[in-house]
N, C-alpha and C positions, 0 to 999 in steps of 0.2 A: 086602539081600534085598527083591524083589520083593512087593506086596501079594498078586498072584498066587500065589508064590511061600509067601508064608505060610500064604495060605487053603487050599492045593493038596496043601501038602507036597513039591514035586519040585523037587531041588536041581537047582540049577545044573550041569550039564558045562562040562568045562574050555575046552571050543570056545564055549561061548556066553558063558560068565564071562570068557574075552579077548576076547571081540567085545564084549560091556556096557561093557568097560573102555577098549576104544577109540574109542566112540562116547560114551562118560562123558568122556572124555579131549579130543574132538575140539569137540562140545559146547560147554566152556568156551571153550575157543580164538576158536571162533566169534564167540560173545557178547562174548565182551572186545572182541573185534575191532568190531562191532558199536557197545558202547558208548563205546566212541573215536570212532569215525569220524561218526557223528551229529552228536554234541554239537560234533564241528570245524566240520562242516558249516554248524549252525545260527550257530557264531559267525560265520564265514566269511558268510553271507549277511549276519547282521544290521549287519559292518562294513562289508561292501560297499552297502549302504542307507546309513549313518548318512556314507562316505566317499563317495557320490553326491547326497547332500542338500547336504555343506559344499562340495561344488564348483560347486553352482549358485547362482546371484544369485536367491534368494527374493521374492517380492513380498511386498505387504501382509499379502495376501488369505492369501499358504501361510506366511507366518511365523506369525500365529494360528489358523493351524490346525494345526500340524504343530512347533510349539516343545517342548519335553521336560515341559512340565505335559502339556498337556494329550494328548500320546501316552503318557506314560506312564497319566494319569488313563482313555484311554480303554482302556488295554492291561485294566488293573487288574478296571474292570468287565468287561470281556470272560471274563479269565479267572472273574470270580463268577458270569457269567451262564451260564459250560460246568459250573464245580466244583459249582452249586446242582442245576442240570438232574440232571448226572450221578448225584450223590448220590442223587438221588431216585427215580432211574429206578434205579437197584440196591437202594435200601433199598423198592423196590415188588414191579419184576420178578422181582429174583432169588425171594424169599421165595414172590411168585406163582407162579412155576412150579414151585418145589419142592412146595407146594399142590397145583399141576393133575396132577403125578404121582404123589399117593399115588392108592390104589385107592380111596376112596370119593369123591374131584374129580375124578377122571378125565373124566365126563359132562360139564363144565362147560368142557375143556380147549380146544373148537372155538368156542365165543362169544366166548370172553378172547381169543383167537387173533384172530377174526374184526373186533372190536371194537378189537386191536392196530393188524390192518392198516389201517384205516380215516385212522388219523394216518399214518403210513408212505406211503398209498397216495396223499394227497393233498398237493399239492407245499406244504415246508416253508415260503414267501410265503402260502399260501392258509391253511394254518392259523392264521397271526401275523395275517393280516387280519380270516378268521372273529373270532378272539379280541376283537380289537382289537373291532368291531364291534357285539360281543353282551357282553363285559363289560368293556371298554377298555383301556386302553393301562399301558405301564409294565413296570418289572421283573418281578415275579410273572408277570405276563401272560403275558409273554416267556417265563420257564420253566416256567411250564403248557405254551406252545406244545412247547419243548423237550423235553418230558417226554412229547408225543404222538408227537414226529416218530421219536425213538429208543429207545423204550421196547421194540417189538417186536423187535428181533435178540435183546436179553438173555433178554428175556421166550422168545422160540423156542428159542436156544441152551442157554437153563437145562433147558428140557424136553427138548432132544435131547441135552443131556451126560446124564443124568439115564436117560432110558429107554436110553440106548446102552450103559450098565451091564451087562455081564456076568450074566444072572441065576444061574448058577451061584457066582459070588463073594458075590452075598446069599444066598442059601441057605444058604451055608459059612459065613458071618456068623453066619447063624442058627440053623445047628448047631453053633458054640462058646459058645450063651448069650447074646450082643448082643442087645439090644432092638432096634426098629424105630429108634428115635433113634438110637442106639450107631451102627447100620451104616448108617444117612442121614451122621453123622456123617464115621462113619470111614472108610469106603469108598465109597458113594456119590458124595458131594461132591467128594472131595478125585479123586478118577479124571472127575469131571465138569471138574472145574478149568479144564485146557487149552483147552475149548468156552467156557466160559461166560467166562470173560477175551477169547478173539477175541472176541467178540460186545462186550463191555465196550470193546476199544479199537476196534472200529467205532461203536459209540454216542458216542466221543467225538470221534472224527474229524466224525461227521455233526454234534455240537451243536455245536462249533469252525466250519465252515463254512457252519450255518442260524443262528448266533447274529449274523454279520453282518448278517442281514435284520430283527433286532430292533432297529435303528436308525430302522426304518419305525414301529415303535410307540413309540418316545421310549424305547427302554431303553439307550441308550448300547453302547459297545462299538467295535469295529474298524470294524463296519460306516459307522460316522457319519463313519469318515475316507476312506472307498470311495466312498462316497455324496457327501461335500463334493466328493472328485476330480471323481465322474462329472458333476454337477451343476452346477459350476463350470469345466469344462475344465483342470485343473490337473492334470496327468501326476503333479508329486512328491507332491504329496497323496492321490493314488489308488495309486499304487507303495507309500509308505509304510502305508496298510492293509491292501492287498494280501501285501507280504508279511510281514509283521509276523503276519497272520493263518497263513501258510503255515509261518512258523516256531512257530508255539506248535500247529498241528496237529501237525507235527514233533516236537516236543518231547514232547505228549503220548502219542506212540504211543509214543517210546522209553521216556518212565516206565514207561508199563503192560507196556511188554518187558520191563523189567527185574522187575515182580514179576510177572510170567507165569513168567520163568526162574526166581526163586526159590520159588515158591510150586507150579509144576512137579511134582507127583510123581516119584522116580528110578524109573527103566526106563520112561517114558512120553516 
């Protein structure tokens, strides 16, 4: 049964409870299919890389840069410079904007916004160099930048899953007794879900592909093997961060797919 459905009291007819049931049914189909076909995918490029590398005559210069230390060492930071960014940009945002929509932050809603866009608005090189510049270089650095560039979708998505809310479904909340927490909770949130997770896996596709330019501030990552490519003329060394970075953008939208599906509300 529907959240709607509960707070509402109006059952189901038999013509919408076989349509739920065939779109609940179709649905899954979907997603499976889905999360097969990715993950072949991502193998599928990544041997086609690692079976176009072993068929070239390597030089000096791309055997030390491109031997399994150190791609894997720079994979490794890469993924800590998106997993740190990201974490933080949800243990901020999301909380933020659940904030800017109660009724006594509301006034405050258009600064935070405004103030979002400002990292957002300016290209994510121009941030990492700002940074670099006025408190220098390095890890942190990097995911302060990180934290500017993608902060704003979650930060807007939380407030528009959030006020897209039904206000008849809080009200009903709140004529069975729920407190304000209860139905932020339990209805609120959880009908914001589907919003605020897109925004989530646009935030990490963006730090995945601005984390490459934190090679500019000595914070390691894919970028330093894009960078060697371009900077030394060496195609397999610029291929190999190249896509190496395409498959772990890859990879990270189908995680967040998979708990966007689960974490889903049923009939939404």
């Amino acid at each position: 049964m529907s959240v709607t459905t509960m707070l509402d009291g109006r059952p189901d007819g038999p013509g919408r409870g076989a349509a739920r049931d065939d779109a609940a049914g179709e649905r899954p189909r979907r997603s499976a299919a889905g999360m097969v076909a990715t993950p072949a995918v991502l193998v599928l490029a990544t041997a086609a890389l690692f079976a176009y590398l072993h068929g070239r005559h390597l030089d000096a210069i791309e055997r030390r840069s491109i031997n399994g230390d150190v791609i894997t060492q720079r994979f490794v930071e890469h993924i800590e410079l998106v997993a740190a960014s990201t974490a933080l940009v949800l243990a901020v945002a999301i909380p933020l904007g659940v904030l800017l929509t109660r009724p006594g932050l509301r006034a405050l809603s258009a600064p935070f916004l405004a103030l979002a866009n400002v990292g957002q608005a300016v290209p994510s090189i121009g941030v990492l160099v700002l940074l670099a510049v006025t408190v220098g270089i390095g890890f942190q650095k990097a995911v302060i930048a990180l934290i500017l560039v993608s902060a704003l979708p979650v930060l807007r998505n939380t407030m528009v899953g959030l006020q897209g809310v039904d206000r008849a479904l809080i009200d009903a909340g709140r004529g069975i007794g729920l407190s304000r927490t209860a139905v932020l909770l339990r209805v609120e949130l959880p009908l914001a879900v589907p919003v605020i997770l897109a925004s989530v896996r646009v935030a990490v596709i963006l730090n995945v592909g601005s984390a490459t330019l934190a090679a500019f501030t000595n914070a390691g990552g894919l970028g330093d093997l894009i960078n060697t490519g371009i900077a030394l003329n060496r195609t397999p060394i610029l291929l190999t961060g190249s896509v190496l970075t395409a498959v772990l953008a890859m990879a990270a939208d189908w995680l967040i797919g998979i708990v966007e599906h689960y974490l889903r509300p049923r009939g939404i």
